[in-house]
C-alpha positions as CSV (number, residue, x, y, z in Angstrom):
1,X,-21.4,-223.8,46.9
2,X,-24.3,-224.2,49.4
3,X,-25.6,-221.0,51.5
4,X,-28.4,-221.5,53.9
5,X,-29.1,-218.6,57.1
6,X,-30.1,-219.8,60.4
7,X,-33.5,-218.6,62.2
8,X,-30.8,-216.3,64.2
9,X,-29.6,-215.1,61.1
10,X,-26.4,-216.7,61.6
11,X,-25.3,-217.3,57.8
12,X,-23.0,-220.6,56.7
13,X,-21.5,-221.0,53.7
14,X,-20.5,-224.8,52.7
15,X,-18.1,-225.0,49.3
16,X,-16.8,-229.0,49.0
17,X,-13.6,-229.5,47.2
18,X,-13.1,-233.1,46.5
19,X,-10.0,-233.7,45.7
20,X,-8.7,-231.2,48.2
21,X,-6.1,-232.2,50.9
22,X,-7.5,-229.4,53.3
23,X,-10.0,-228.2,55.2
24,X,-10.7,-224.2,56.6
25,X,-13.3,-222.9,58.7
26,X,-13.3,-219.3,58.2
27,X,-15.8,-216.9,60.3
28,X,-15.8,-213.5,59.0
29,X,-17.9,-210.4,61.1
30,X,-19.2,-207.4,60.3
31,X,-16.9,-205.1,61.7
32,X,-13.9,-202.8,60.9
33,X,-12.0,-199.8,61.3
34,X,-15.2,-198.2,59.6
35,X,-17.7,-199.5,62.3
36,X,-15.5,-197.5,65.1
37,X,-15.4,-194.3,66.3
38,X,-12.6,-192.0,66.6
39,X,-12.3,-192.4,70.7
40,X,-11.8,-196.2,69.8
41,X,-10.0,-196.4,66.4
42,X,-7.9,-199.8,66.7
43,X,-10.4,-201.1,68.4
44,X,-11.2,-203.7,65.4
45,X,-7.9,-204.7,65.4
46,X,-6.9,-205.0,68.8
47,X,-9.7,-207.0,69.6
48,X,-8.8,-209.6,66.8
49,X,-5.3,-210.0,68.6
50,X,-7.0,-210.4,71.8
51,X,-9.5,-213.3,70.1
52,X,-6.2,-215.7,70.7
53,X,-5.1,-214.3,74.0
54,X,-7.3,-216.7,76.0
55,X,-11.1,-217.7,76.1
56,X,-13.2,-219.6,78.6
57,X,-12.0,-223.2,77.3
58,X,-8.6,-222.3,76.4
59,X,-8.0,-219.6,79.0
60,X,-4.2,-218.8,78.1
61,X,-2.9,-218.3,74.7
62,X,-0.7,-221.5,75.0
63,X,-3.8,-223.4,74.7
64,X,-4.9,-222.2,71.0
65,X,-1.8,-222.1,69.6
66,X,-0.4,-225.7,70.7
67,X,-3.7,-227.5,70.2
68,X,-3.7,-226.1,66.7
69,X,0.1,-226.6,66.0
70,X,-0.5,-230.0,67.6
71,X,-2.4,-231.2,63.9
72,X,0.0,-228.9,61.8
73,X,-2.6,-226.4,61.4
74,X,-2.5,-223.2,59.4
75,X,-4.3,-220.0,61.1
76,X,-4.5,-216.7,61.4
77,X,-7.0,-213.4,61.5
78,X,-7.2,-210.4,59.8
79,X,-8.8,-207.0,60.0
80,X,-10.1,-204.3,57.4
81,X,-12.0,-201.4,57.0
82,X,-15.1,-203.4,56.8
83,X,-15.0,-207.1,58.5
84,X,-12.9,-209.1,60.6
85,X,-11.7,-212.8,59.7
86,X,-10.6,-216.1,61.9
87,X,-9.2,-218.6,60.3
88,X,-8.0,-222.4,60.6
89,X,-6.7,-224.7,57.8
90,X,-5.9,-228.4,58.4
91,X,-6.2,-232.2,57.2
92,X,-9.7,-232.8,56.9
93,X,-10.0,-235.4,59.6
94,X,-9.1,-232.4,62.0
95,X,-12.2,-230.1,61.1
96,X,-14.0,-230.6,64.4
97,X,-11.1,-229.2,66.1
98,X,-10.4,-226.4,63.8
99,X,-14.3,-225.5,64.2
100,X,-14.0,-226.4,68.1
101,X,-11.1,-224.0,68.1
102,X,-12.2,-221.0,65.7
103,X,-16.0,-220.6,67.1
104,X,-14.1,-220.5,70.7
105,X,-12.1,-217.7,69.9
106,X,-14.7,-216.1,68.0
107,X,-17.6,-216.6,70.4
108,X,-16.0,-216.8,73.9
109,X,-12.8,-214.5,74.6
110,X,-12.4,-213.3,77.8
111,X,-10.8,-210.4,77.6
112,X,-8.3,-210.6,80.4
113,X,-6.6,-207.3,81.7
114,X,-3.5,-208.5,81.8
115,X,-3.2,-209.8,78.7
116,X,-4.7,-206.8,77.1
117,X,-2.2,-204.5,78.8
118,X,0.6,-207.2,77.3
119,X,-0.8,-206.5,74.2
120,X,-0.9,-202.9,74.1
121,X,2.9,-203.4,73.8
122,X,2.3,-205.8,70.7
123,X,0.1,-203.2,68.9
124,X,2.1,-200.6,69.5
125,X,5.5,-202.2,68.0
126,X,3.1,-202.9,65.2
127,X,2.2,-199.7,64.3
128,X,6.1,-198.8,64.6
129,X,6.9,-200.9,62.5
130,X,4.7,-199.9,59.3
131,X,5.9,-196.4,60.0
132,X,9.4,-198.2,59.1
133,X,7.6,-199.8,56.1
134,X,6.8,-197.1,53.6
135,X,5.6,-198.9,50.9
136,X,2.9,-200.2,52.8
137,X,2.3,-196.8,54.9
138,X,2.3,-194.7,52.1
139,X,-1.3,-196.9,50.9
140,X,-2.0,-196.1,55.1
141,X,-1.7,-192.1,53.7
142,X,-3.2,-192.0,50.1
143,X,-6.8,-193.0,52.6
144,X,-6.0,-190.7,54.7
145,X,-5.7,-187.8,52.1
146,X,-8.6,-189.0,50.1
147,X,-11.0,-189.5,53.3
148,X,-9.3,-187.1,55.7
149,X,-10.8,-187.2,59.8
150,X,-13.3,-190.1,59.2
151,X,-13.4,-193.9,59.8
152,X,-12.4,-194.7,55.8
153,X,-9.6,-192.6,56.6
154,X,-8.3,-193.7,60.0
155,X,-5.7,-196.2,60.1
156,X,-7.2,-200.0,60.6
157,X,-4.3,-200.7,63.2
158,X,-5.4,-197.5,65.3
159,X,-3.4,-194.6,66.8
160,X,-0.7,-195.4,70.1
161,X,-2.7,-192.7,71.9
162,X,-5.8,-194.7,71.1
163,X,-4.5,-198.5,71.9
164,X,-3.1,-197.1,74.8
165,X,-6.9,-196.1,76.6
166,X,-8.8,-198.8,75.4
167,X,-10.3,-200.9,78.2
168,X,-11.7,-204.5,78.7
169,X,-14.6,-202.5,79.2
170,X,-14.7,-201.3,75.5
171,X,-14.0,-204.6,74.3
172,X,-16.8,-206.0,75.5
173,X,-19.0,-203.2,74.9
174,X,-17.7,-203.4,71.2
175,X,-18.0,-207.6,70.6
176,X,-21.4,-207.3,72.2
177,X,-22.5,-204.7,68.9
178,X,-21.2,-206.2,66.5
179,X,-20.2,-209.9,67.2
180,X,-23.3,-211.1,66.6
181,X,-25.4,-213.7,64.6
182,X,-26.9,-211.1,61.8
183,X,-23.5,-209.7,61.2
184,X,-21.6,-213.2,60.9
185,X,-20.9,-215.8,58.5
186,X,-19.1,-219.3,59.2
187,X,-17.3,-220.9,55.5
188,X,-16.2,-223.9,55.4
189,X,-14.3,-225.1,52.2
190,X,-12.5,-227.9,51.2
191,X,-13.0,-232.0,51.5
192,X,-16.1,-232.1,54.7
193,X,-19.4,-234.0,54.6
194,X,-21.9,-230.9,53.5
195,X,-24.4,-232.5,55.7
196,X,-22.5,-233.4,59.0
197,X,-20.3,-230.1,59.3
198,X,-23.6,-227.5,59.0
199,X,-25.2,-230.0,61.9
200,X,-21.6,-229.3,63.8
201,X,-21.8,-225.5,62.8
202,X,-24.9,-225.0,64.1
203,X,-24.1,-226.7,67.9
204,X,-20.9,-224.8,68.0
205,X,-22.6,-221.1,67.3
206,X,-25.7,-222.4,69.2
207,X,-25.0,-219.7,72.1
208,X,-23.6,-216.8,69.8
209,X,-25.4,-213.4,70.6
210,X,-28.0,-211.8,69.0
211,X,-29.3,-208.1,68.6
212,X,-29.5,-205.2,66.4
213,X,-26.1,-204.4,64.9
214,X,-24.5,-201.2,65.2
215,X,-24.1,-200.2,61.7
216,X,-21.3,-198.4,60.7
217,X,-21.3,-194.3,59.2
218,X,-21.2,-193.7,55.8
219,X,-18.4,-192.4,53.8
220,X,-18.5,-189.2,52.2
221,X,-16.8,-188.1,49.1
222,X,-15.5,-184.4,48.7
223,X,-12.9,-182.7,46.6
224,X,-13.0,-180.1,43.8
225,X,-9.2,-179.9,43.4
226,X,-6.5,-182.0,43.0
227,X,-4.4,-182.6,46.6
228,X,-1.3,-183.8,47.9
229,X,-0.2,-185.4,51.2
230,X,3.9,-185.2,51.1
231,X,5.5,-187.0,54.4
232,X,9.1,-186.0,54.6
233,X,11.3,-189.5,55.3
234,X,14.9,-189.9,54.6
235,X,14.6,-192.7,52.8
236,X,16.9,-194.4,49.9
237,X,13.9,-194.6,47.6
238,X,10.5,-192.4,47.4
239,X,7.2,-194.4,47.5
240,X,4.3,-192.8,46.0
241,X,0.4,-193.3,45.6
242,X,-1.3,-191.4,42.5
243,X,-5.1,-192.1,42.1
244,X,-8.4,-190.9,41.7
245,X,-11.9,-191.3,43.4
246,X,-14.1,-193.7,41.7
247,X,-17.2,-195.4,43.0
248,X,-18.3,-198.2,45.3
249,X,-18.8,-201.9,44.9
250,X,-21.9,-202.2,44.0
251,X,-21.3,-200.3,40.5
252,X,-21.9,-202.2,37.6
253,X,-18.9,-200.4,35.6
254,X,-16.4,-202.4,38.7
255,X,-15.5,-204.8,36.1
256,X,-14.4,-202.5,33.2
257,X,-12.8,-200.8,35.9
258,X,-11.2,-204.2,36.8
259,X,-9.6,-204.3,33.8
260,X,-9.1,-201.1,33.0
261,X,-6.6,-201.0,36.8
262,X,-4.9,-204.5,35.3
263,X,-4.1,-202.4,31.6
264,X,-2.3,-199.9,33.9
265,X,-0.7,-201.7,35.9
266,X,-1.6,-205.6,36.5
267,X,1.9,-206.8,35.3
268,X,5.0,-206.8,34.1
269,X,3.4,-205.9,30.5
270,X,1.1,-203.6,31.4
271,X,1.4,-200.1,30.7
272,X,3.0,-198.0,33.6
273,X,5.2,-201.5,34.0
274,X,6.8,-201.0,30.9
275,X,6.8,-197.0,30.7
276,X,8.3,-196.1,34.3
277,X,10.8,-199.5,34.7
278,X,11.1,-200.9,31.5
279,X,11.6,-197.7,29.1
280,X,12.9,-195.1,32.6
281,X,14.7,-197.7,34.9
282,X,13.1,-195.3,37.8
283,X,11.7,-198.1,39.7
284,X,11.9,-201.2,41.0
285,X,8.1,-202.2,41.8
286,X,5.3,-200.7,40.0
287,X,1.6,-202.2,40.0
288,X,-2.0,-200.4,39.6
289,X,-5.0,-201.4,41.1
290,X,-9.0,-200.9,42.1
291,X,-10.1,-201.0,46.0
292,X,-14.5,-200.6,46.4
293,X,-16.3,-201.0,49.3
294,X,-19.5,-200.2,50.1
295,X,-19.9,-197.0,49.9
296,X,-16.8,-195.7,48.3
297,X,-13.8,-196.7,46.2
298,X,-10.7,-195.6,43.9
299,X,-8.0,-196.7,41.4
300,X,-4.3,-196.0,42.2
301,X,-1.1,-196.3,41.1
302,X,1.6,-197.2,43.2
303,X,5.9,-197.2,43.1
304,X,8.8,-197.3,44.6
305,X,11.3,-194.6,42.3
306,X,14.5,-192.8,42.0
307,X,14.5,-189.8,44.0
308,X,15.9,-187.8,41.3
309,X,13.6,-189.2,38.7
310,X,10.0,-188.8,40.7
311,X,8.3,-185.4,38.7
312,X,8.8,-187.6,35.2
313,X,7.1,-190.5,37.1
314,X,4.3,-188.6,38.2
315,X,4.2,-187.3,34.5
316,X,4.4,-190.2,32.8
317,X,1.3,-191.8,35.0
318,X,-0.4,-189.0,34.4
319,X,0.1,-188.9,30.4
320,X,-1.3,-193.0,31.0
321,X,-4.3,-191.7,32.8
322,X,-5.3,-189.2,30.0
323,X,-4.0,-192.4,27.1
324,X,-6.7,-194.4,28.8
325,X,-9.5,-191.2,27.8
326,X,-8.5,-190.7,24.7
327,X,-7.4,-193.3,23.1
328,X,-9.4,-196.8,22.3
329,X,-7.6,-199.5,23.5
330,X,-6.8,-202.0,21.2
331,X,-8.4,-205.5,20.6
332,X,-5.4,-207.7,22.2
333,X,-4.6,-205.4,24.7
334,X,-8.0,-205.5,26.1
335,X,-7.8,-209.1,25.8
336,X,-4.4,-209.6,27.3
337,X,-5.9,-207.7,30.5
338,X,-9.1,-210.1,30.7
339,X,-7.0,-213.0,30.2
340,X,-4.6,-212.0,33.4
341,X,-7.1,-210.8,35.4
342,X,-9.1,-214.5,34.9
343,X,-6.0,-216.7,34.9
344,X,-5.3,-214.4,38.6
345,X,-8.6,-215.5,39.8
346,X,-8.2,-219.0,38.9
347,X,-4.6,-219.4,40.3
348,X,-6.4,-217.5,43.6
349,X,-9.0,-220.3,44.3
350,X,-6.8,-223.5,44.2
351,X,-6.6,-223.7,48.3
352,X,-9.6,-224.2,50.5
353,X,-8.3,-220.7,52.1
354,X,-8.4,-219.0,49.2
355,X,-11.5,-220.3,48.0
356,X,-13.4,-219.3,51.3
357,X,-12.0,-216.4,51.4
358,X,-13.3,-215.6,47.7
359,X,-17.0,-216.8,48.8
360,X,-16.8,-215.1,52.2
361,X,-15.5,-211.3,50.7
362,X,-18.4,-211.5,48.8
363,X,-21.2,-212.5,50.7
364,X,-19.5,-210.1,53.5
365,X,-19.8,-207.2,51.7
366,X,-22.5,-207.3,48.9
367,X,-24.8,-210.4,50.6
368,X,-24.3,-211.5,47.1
369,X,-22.5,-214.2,45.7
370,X,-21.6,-214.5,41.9
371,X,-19.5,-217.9,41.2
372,X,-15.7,-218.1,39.3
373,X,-17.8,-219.5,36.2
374,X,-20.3,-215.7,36.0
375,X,-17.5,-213.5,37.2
376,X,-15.4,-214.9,34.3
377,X,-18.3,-214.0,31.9
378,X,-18.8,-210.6,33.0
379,X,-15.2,-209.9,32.8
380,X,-15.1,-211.1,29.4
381,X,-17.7,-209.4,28.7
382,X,-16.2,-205.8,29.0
383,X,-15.9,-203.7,25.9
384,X,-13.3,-201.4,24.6
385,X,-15.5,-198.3,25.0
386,X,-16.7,-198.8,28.7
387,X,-13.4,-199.1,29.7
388,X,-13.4,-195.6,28.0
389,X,-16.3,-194.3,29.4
390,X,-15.1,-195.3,33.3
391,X,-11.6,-193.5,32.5
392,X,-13.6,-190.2,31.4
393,X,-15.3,-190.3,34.8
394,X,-12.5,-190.7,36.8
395,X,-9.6,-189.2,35.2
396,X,-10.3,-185.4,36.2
397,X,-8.4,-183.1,37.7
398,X,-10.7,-182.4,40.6
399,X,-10.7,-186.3,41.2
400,X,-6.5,-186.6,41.3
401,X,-4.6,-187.5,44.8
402,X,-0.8,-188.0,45.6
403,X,0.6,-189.5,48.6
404,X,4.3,-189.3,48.7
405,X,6.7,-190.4,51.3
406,X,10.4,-189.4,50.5
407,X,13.0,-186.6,51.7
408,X,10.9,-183.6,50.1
409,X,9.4,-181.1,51.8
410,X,8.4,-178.3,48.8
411,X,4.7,-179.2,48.0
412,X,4.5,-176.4,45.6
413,X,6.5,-178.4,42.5
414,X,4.3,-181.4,43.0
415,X,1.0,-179.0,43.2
416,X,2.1,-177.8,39.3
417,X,2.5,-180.7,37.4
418,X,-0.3,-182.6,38.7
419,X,-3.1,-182.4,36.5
420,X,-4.4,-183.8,33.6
């Protein structure tokens, strides 16, 4: 892995693969559903869909999507809370068209009316349909009760009232504060010459703008008691979110938090796997897991359960929260956890996507990079008792949150049994 940064700041990221059969050029930006405010939430989003509606070169979306079908590419973007990514993946003797193609979109959109107004429509059906999705939307809620009316608790996909005012005028106004040369980086992974693709990088982002970045607001934490969102949803199965606050990325405990998410719930062994499906049959999925950012972050639990059976759920987590306090966990546990969590990472960084993706989160969010050899160190590194220590921290009743979507509507029953 090679990093060097432009005299515009512009950063690059070069990661050869040898022996790989592919090649991606990923830009990722600066900007999310937390750089917005709440006049323009969506904005992140719907500006990443309008990225492939049509740029000066390629002015109709026709024109991206069948020169990159035309080498049997792979693409896509995403948006989060804190950056934006475009991506192409093809045979390596097409990366001067995935780059031509990808710092196009990026740099040069143009934002027609028309096309925005189609895609209103688009974002609209979008955000219908993860209303129809409640295990994803119920993750949409547990944010939204743990960081209430600010951007870390808006919706990355925006509000209908929202998408429906935006204007090519706020588009532009938007790319031009945050699509910039400070706030981007351009990966490339995969089989390339190192040499000849930054020389191509830096002619294709030669014109990319420059400026001070808007930053984004920070993210306050508040609660002294536990709370409870309950959406009412006929639904054949409830989907619920228990967690707790925790603390952002740049914590040094992440990794015995890491592992401490994988012992509750990283796979079919793990603890709340085998208590609520294994021993109660009362759901079908069942998974635990750590989200930081940059200035916040939590550990949740999340399932999909038996109506009937949903207060012994809650329960039962609970009772694997307060295990985690205060008991030690044993020696090949802890080691089980570490091994699945490293074998995960591995397994994640076989494809020149996912290994760009790994180098590109990082750098992103943290403008520091730690390689698959020193992450596996530190995760091996984790003791018994820090593991401890992070549960006692988070694990309080003032920290607890439930999200629950599911055909109840009395609050009150959840409100008593949840504490630890």
């Amino acid at each position: 892995m090679n990093k060097i940064i432009l005299n515009n700041n512009l950063r690059i990221i070069t990661v050869p693969m040898k022996d790989s059969l592919t090649t991606t050029v990923l830009v990722l930006v600066e900007a999310g559903s937390k750089y917005e405010t709440k006049e323009i939430n969506g904005i992140s989003h719907f500006l990443e869909h309008m990225c492939f509606k049509g740029t000066k070169k390629r002015p109709k979306s026709i024109d991206i999507s069948s020169e990159l079908d035309g080498i049997g590419a792979r693409y896509n973007a995403f948006t989060g809370m804190e950056y934006t990514g475009y991506f192409a993946k093809a045979r390596p003797e097409h990366f001067d068209k995935i780059l031509d193609v990808v710092s196009d979109i990026y740099q040069n959109q143009i934002f027609d009316s028309e096309e925005i107004n189609k895609e209103r429509g688009v974002i609209i059906e979008e955000i219908n349909m993860y209303e129809d999705l409640p295990m994803r939307r119920v993750q949409e809620l547990f944010t939204r009760l743990l960081y209430a009316d600010q951007p870390a608790g808006w919706d990355i996909v925006g509000r209908k009232e929202v998408i429906k005012k935006i204007t090519r005028e706020d588009f532009i106004k938007y790319h031009n504060e945050h699509y910039l040369a400070k706030s981007s980086l351009v990966l490339v992974a995969g089989k390339f010459n190192e040499e000849e693709a930054i020389e191509k990088i830096k002619t294709a982002f030669i014109n990319i703008k420059s400026g001070a970045k808007t930053p984004k607001i920070k993210t306050l934490e508040q609660q002294n008691k536990p709370e409870i969102l309950l959406k009412h949803k006929e639904t054949d199965q409830t989907h619920l979110v228990l967690g707790v606050r925790a603390f952002d990325i740049f914590d040094e405990r992440k990794y015995a938090l890491e592992v401490l998410a994988d012992i509750l719930g990283g796979g079919m062994s793990s603890r709340l796997f085998q208590k609520i499906r294994e021993e109660m049959g009362a759901a079908y999925y069942v998974n635990a897991g750590a989200d930081l950012y940059t200035d916040h972050g939590y550990l949740a639990a999340s399932a999909g359960i038996d109506h009937n059976k949903i207060e012994q759920v809650i329960l039962a987590t609970l009772e694997e929260f307060q295990k985690a306090v205060l008991q030690p966990i044993k020696k090949e546990e802890l080691q089980r956890a570490k091994d699945h969590l490293i074998g995960n990472l591995i397994i994640g960084l076989e494809t020149s996507d996912q290994l760009a993706g790994f180098y590109g989160g990082q750098e992103i969010l943290i403008k520091e990079i730690i390689n698959p050899k020193d992450l596996i160190k530190k995760i091996q590194a984790v003791k018994a008792e820090e593991i401890m220590a992070v549960a006692k921290d988070i694990f309080q009743n003032q920290k607890l949150n439930l999200a629950i979507i599911g055909p109840f509507k009395d609050k009150e029953k959840f409100e008593k049994i949840l504490k630890i």
